[in-house]
N, C-alpha and C positions, 0 to 999 in steps of 0.2 A: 832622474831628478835627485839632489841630492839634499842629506836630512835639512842642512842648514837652509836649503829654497824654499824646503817643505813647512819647513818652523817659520821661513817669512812667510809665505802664503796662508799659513793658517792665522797669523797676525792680522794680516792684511783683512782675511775672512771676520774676525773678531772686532773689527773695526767697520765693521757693516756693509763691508762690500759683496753685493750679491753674485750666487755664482759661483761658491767659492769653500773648499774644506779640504782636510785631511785624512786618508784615510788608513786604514789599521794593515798591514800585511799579512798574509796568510801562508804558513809554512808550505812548502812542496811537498805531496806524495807520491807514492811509484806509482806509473803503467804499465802495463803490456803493450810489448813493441814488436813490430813486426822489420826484421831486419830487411835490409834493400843497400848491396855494394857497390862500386865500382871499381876498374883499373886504377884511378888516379885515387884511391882511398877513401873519397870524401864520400858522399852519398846525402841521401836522404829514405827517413822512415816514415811511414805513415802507421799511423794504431787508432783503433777505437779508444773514442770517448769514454772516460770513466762512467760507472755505472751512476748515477744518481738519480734522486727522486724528482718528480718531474714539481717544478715549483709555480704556484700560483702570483699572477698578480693581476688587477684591475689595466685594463686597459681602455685608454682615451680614447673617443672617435669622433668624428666630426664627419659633415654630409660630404664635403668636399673630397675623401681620404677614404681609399681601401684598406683593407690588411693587408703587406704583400708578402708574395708570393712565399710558398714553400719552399723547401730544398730539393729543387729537381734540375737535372741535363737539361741543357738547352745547347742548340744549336749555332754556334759562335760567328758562320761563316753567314748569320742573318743580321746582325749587327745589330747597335741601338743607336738614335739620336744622342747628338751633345744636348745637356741643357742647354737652356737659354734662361738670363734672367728676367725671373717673375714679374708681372704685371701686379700679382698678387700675390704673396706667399702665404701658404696655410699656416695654421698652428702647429706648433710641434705635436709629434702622436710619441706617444709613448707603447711600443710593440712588447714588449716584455722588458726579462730582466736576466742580465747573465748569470746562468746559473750554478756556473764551479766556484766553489770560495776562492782556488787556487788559481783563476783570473785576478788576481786583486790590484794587479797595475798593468792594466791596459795602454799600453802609451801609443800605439799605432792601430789603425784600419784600415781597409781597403775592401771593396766590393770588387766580387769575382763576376768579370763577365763569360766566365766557359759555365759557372751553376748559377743559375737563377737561384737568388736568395740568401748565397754563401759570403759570408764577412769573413777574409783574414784578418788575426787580429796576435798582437805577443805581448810581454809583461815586459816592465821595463828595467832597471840591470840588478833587479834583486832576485832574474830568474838565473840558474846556475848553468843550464844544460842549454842548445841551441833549439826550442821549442816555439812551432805557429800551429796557433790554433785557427778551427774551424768553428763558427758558433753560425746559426740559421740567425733568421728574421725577427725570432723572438727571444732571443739571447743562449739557445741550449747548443751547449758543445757538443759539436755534432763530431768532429775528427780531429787529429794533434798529426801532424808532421816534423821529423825531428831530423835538422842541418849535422847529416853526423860529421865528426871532424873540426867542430867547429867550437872554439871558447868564446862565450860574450861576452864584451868589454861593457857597453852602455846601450840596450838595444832602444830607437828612439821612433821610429815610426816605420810603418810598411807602406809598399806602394805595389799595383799591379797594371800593368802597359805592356805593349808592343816589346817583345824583346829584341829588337834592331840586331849591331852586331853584336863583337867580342867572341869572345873565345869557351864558353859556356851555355850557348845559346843555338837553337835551330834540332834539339834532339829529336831521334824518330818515336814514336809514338806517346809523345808528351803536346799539351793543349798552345797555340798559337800566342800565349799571354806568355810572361813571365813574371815572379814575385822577386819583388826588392824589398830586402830589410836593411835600413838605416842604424850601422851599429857607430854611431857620430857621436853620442852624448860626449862632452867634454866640462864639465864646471867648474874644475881647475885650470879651464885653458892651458893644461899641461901637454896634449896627444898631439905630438910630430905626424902623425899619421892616423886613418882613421877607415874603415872598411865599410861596403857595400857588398850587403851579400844576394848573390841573384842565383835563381834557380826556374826550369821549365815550370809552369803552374802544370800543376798534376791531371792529365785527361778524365783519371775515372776517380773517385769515391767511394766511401764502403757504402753498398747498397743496404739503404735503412730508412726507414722512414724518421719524423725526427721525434718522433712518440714511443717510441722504441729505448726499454731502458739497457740493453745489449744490442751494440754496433759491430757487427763481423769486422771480421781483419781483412785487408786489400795488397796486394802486392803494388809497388811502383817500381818500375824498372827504367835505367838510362836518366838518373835524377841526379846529375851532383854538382857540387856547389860549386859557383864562380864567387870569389872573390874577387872584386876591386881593391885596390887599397887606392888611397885617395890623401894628396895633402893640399893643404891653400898654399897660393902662392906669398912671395916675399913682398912685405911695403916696408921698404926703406924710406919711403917717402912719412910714416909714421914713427915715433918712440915709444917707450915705455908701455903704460899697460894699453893705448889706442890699440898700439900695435901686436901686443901679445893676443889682443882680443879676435883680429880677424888672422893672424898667422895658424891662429889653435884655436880657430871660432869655437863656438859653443851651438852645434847645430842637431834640432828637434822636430826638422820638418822634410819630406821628401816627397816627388813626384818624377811620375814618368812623362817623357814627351813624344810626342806622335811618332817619332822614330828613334825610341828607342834610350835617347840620353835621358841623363838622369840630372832634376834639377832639386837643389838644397837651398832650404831658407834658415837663416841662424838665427838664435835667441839673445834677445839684447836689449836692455834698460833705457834706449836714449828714443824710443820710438818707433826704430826704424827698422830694417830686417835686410839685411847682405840678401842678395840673391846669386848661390853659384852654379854653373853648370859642366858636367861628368860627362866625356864621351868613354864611353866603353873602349876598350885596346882591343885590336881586333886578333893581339895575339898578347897574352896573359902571359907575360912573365914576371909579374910578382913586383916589375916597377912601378913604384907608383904616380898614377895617373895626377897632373895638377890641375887640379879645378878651376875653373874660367869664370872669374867674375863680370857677370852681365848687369850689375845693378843692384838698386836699394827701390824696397818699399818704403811708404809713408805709412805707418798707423795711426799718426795720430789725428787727435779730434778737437777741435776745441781748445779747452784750461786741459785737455788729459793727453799730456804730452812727453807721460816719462812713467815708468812699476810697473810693476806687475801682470796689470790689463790688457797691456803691449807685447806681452815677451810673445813668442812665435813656439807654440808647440806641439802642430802638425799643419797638415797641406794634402791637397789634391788638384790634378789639373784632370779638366774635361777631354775626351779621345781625340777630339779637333785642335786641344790646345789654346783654343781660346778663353777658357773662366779657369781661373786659379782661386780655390779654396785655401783661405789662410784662418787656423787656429789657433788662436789666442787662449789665454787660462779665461779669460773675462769676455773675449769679446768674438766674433765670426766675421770672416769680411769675404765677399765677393768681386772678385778683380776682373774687368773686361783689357785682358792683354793683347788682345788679336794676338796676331802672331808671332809679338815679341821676343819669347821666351826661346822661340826658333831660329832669330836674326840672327846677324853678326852684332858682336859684343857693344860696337859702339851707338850700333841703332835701337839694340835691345836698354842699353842706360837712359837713351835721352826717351825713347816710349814709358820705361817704368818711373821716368822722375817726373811723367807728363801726370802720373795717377796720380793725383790731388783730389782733397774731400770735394772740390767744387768742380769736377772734369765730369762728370756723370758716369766716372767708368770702375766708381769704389763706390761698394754699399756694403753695411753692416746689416748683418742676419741676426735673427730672434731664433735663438734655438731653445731647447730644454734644459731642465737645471742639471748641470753637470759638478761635483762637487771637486773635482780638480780635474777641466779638463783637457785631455791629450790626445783623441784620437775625433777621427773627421775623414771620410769620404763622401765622394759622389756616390747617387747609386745609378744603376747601367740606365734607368727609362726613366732618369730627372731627378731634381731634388740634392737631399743628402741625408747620411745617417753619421750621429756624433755619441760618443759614451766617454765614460769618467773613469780612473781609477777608485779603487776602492771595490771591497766586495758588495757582490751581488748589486750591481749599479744598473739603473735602466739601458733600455737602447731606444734611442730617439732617432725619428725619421721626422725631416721637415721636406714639404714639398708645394709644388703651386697648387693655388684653390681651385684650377680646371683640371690637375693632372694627378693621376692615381702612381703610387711606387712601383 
């Protein structure tokens, strides 16, 4: 996000609209890095978690709501349910709070289905080096992994799915998921081109408990990055800046789909939200891939038909494909796409222009107070979990009033 979005937004916020602030950035320190090479140069590291003090905060409960679970292995090849939407949605819980300062823009999350309880999550483009972190359930950074090889342009959300094809994908002794980082941010609509970075989700962890103020070192082997490069196609059928906007969208939101493709929602003032979709190249050479536009969401509501409230600044799709999580700075929306998102192009446009406030297949969620927020997943057994930039920001889990996280 950039300063001058930031200075709207906090405007916007000073004008009473809830939901909504600025927060302070926190310079970057060193860690200890545990190298991990490959052939093709690129790799990935993993290293313990900085040492820090374990931090307190009160936390919400409600009768309907567990704590979930801890940071432990679980068994991947036992699966979980797709949500479904709530008959009744509980309160948000507020689980802890993240506890590195040096999280201080959180702009993407993702819930790990290979560890019970593990959130990917990365800073947004004021981090310098190719860094994801690991945080538990109640916000402590548990593990850092680092895309060596890698400069980050705008990193804008993560996603974790099905690694289908491509040419970076199917490693041996690496976990059945793979992680996407959306390095999309554009607010100049100035980037010809734009990168997805995927990588095997990491089988093991450093064994620690998360109460533990020293995380051993863990070796990963056979880790290294795929790049996508990715650009929008041409509308000549547009001029001037319409057209500059979706040729060099401005995109903050990503998801995986059941096999593997990758789908991007862009950020935009007029309501509405480009929907494109990313097949992976099942052999990487560096050309880049053009994004397949499948449609436009509707945000809007009512008199709130354009700012701020609307812009698109993370997503998540359920394993099935069916519910797509869209996040807004202001608002959360729950989409029943069936299986849109998977069609061919012309079936998936006329399904997503069918989503209207009055179709019964779009509902706005009551989450937690997020003071700029950016990040949003599902979590693997229902619900979801959303957090804010800014240091030391809660982590909020919303789930149904029958069903535990």
């Amino acid at each position: 996000m950039s300063r001058r979005s930031a200075v709207c937004v906090l405007l916007i916020c000073a004008l009473g609209v809830a939901g909504c602030g600025c927060a302070p950035i926190a310079t970057s320190s060193a860690e200890t890095k545990a190298s991990v090479t490959d052939s093709s140069g690129g790799g990935l590291e993993i290293s313990p978690a900085e040492t820090s003090s374990e931090t307190s905060s009160e936390t919400s409960s409600a009768e309907t709501t567990a704590t979930p679970d801890v940071l432990e292995p679980v068994d991947i090849a036992g699966g979980t349910a797709s949500p479904e939407r709530c008959a009744t949605w509980a309160a948000p819980v507020e689980t802890g709070k993240v506890d590195n300062d040096k999280l201080s823009e959180l702009s993407g999350l993702a819930a790990s289905h290979t560890h019970a309880g593990l959130l990917w999550t990365h800073n947004d483009s004021g981090e310098k080096k190719a860094w994801i972190y690991g945080l538990d359930a109640k916000g402590h950074h548990f593990a850092t992994l680092r895309l060596k090889g890698i400069d980050p342009d705008d990193w804008e959300d993560i996603a974790v799915g099905p690694c289908g094809g491509g040419a970076g994908t199917g490693r041996a002794g690496t976990g059945a998921d793979c992680i996407v980082v959306a390095d999309t941010g554009d607010n100049g609509h100035k980037r010809d081109d734009i990168q997805l970075l995927r990588i095997a989700e990491p089988a093991k962890l450093p064994t620690a408990r998360i109460d533990d103020e020293r995380i051993p070192r863990d070796r990963i082997d056979n880790a290294a990055v795929e790049v996508i490069t990715v650009r929008y196609p041409k509308r000549k059928d547009l001029s001037g800046r319409a057209r500059k906007e979706v040729e060099h969208a401005d995109v903050e939101a990503l998801a995986v789909l059941p096999d593997g493709r990758l789908l991007l929602l862009d950020k935009r003032d007029d309501g509405t939200s480009n929907v494109y979709r990313v097949t992976p190249p099942a052999v990487n050479d560096g050309v880049p891939v053009i994004a397949e536009v499948i449609g436009a969401l509707d945000l809007r509501d009512g008199a709130l038909k354009t700012g701020a409230s609307l812009r698109v600044t993370g997503a998540d799709l359920s394993r099935d494909g069916r519910w797509l999580l869209v996040r807004c700075y202001f608002r959360i929306y729950l989409f029943d796409v069936g299986d849109a998102l998977s069609a061919p192009a012309a079936t998936a446009q006329s399904a997503l222009a069918a989503l209207t406030p009055t179709s019964g297949k779009r509902e706005i969620l009551k989450g937690g107070f997020d003071t700029q927020g950016e990040a949003i997943t599902f979590a693997p057994k229902g619900g979801f979990w959303h957090t804010s930039e800014g240091i030391g920001q809660p982590l909020w889990f919303v789930g149904c009033a029958t069903q535990r996280p």
